[in-house]
ZAKE-228821 format. One record per atom (N, C-alpha, C, CB): residue in one letter; x, y, z. Coordinates in steps of 0.05 Angstrom, whole numbers, plus 5000, padded with zeros to 4 digits. Glycine has a CB too. Example, Ala and Ser with C-alpha at 12.3 -4.5 7.8 and 13.67 -1.06 7.14 Angstrom:
BEGIN
a526448865156;a524649105156;a526449345156;a522649115181;s525749555142;s527349795143;s525850015157;s528249885114;
***
This chain:
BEGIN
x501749765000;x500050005000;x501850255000;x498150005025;x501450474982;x502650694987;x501650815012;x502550854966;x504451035016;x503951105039;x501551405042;x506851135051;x501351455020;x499351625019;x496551435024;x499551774991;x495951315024;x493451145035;x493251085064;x493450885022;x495351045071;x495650915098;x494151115114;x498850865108;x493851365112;x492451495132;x489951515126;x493351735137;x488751495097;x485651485096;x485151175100;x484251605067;x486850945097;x484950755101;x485350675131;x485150525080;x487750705154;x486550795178;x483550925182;x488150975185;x483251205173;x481451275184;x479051205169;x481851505191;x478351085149;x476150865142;x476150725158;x476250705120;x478650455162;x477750335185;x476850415218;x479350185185;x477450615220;x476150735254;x472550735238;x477951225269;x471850845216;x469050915212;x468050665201;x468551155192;x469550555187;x467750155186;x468050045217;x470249825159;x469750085231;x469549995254;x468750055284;x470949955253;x468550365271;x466550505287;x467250575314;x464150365289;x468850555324;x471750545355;x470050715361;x475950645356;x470950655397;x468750825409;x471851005431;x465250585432;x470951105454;x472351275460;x475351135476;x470351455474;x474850935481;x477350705489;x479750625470;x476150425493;x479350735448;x480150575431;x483050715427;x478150555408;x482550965430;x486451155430;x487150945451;x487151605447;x486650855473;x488650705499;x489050415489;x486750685535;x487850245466;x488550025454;x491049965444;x487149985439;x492749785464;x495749755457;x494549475439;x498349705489;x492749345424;x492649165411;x493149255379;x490149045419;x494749185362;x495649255336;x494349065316;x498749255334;x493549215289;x492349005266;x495948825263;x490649225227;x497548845278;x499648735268;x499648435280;x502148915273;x499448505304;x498648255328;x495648125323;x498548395363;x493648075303;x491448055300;x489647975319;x491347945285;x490548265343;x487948165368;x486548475376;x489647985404;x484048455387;x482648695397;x481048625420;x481048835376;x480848795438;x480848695459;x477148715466;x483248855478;x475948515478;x473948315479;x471648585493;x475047985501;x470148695479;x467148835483;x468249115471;x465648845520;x470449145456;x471049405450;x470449445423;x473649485455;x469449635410;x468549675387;x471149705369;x466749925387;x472549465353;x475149555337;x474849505308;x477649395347;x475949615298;x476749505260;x478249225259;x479449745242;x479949055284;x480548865283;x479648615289;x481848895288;x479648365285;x477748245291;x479448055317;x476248105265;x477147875329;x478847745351;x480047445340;x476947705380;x481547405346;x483147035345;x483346935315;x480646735363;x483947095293;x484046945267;x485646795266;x484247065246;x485346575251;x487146345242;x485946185225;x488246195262;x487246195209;x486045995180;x483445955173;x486745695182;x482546255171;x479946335162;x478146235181;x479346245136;x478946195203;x477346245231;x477146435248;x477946105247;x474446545263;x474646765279;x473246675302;x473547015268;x474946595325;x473946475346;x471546645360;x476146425364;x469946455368;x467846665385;x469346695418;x463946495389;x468946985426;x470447015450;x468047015473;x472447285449;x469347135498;x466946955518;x463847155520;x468646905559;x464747415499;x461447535494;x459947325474;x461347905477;x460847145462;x459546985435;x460147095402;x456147005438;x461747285402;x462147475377;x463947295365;x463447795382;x462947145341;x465247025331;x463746875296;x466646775359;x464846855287;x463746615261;x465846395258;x463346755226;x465746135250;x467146005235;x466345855204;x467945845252;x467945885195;x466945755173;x468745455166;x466945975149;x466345355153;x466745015148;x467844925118;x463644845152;x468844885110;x469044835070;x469845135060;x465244725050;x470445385080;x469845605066;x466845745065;x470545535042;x465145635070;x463345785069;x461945795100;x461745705046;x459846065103;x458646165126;x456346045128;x458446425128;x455645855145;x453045815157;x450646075169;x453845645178;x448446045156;x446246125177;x445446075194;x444646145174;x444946175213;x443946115244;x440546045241;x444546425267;x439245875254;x436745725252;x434645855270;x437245425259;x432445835267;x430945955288;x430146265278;x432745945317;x431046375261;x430046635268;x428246665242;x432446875272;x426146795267;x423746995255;x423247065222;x424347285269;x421146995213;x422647125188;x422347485185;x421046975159;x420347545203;x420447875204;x422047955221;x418048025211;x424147835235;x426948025250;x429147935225;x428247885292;x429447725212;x430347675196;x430847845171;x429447505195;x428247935161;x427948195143;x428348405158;x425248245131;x428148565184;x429248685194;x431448755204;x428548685200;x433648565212;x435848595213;x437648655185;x436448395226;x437748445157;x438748555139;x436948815133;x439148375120;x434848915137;x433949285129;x436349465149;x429549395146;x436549385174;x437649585193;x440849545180;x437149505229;x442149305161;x445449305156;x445249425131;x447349005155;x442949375107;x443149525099;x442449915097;x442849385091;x441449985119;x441350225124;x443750385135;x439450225138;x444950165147;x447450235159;x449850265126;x448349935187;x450050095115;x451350145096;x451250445064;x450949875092;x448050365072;x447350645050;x446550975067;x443850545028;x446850975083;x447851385098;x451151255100;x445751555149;x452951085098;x455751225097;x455451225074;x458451115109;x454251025050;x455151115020;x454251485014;x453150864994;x451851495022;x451051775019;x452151965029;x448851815025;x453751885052;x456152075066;x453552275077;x459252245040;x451852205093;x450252335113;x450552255144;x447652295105;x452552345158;x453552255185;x451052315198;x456152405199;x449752385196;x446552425222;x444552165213;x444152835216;x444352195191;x443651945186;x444351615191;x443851985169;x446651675184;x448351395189;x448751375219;x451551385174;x449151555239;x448951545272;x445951435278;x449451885287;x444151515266;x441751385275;x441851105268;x439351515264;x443650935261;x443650715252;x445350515272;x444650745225;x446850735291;x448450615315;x447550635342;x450950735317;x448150475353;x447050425393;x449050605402;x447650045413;x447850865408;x450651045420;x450450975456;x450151495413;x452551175464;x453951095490;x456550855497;x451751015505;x456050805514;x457750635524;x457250335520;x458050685550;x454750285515;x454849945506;x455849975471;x450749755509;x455350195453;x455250315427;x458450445422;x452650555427;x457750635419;x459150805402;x459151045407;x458550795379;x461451265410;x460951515404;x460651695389;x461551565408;x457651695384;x456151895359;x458152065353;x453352075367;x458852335366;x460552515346;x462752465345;x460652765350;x464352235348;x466152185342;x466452095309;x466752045361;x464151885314;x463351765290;x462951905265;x461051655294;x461652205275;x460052345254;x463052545243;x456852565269;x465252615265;x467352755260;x469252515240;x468552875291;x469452375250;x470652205226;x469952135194;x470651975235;x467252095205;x466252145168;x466652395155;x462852135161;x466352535170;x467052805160;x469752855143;x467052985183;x471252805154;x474952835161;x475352615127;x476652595207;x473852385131;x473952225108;x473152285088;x473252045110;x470452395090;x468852375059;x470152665044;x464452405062;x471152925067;x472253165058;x475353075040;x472653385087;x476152845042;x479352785020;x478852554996;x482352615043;x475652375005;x475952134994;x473552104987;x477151925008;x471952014968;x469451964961;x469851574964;x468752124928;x467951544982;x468551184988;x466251174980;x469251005021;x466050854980;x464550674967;x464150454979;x465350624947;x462450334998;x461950075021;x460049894997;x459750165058;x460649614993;x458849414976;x459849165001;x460049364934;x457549064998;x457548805016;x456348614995;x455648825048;x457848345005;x455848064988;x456047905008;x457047884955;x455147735011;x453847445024;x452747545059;x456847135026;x451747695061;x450747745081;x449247445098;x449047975072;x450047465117;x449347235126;x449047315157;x451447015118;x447447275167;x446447335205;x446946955205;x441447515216;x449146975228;x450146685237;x449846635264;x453046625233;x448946875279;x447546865311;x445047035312;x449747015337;x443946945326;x440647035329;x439646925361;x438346845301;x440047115379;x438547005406;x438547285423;x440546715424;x436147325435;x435347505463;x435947785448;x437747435497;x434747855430;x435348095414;x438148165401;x434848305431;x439247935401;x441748025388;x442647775365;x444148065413;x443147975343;x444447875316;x447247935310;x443047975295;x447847755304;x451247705283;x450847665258;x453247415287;x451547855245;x451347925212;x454447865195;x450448305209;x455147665188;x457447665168;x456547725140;x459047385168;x459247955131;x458948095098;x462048025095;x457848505092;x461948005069;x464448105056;x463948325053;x465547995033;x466248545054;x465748785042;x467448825020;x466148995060;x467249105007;x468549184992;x468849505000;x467649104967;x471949644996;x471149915006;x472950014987;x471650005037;x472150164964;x472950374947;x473350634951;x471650384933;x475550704942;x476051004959;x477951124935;x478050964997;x476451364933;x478051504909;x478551814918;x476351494877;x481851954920;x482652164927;x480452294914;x485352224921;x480152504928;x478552784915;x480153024898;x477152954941;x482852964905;x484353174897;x486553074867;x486153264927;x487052734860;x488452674848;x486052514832;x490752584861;x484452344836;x481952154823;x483851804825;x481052284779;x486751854853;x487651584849;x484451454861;x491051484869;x485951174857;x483450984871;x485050784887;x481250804847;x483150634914;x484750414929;x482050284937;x487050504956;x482049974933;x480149804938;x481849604962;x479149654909;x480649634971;x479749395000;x478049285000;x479249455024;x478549015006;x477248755013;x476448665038;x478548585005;x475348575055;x476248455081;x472748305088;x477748755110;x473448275110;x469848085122;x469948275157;x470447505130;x466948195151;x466148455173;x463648335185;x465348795157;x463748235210;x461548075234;x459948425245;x464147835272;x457748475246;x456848705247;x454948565277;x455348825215;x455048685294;x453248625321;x450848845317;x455148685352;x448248695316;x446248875318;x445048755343;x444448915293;x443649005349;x441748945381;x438649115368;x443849195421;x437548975386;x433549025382;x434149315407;x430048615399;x433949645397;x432949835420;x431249955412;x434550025431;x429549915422;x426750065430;x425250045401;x427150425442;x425349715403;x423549545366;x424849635353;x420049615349;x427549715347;x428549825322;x431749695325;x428150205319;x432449575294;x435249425309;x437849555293;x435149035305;x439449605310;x441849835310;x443949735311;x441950025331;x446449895298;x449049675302;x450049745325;x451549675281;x450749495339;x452949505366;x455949535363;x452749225381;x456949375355;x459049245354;x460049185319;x458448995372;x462549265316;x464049135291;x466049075283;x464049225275;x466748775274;x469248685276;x470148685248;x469348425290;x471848835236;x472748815214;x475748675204;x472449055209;x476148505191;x478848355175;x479448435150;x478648055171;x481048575149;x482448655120;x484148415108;x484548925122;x483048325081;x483648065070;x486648105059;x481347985047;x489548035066;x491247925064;x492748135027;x490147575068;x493948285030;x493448444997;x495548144985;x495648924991;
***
């Protein structure tokens, strides 16, 4: 990666991953591939050979042959509701409307910090016009109001000032929670796929 990227796709990953106010004191590095267990990071926890262990909150997927299982049991109207709320979450950052896209997060301390969130998009979309595409969406946990959503993503990002371009790949476990009948993202564990 040039090093002219390195600082916007940092700060993409703080806004795909949405870090909440703990996250400057995280001595855990995408180098060491660990993040530390209920904290909102861009890194994910325990990878190894296309495994992501579930840690002792349950946040985790594995996959079998390569591919992601669905989780059984669920509803088919929280079912349609949860992919509405990931994809809502994904289209206000494409639109680059931070008030919008905050209404799409569980703020505070179990969540996220809204203007942090909304100052980062800002900071981003003002150098880089991005681009979030997800495929195989898949919810692989479903219990007591809470869903695990695995996507592949895709994140396109093109200077505003030069028209370079840089694509990223990676997989992204998205924690949604049911507040107040309406279901919001919690938590997000993002893996940038190997260049």
């Amino acid at each position: 990666m040039k090093m002219k990227w390195l600082i916007p796709a940092v700060l993409a990953a703080l806004v795909l991953g949405a870090c909440n106010d703990d996250a400057g004191n995280n001595e855990n590095t995408a180098d060491d591939g660990t993040a530390p267990s209920g904290e909102n990071s861009a890194v994910g926890h325990g990878v190894e050979d296309g495994e992501l262990e579930t840690d002792e909150e349950g946040i985790g997927f594995s996959m079998s042959d390569g591919s992601i299982e669905e989780a059984t049991g669920i509803p088919e109207e929280e079912k349609t509701a949860i992919l509405e709320a990931f994809n809502g979450y994904m289209e206000t950052f494409n639109n680059e409307d931070p008030d919008a896209y905050a209404e799409t997060l569980v703020p505070g301390e179990d969540g996220f910090d809204i203007e942090a969130e909304k100052q980062a998009m800002q900071e981003l979309f003002a150098q880089f016009d991005v681009e979030r595409s997800a495929e195989d969406e898949t919810i692989v946990s479903y219990k007591d109001g809470e869903a695990q959503l695995f996507s592949n993503l895709t994140t396109k990002m093109t200077a505003k000032d030069s028209g370079e371009e840089h694509t990223e790949k990676g997989r992204q476990v998205t924690v949604l929670t049911k507040t107040d009948g309406t279901w919001k993202v919690k938590e997000i564990y993002y893996i940038g796929d190997a260049a």
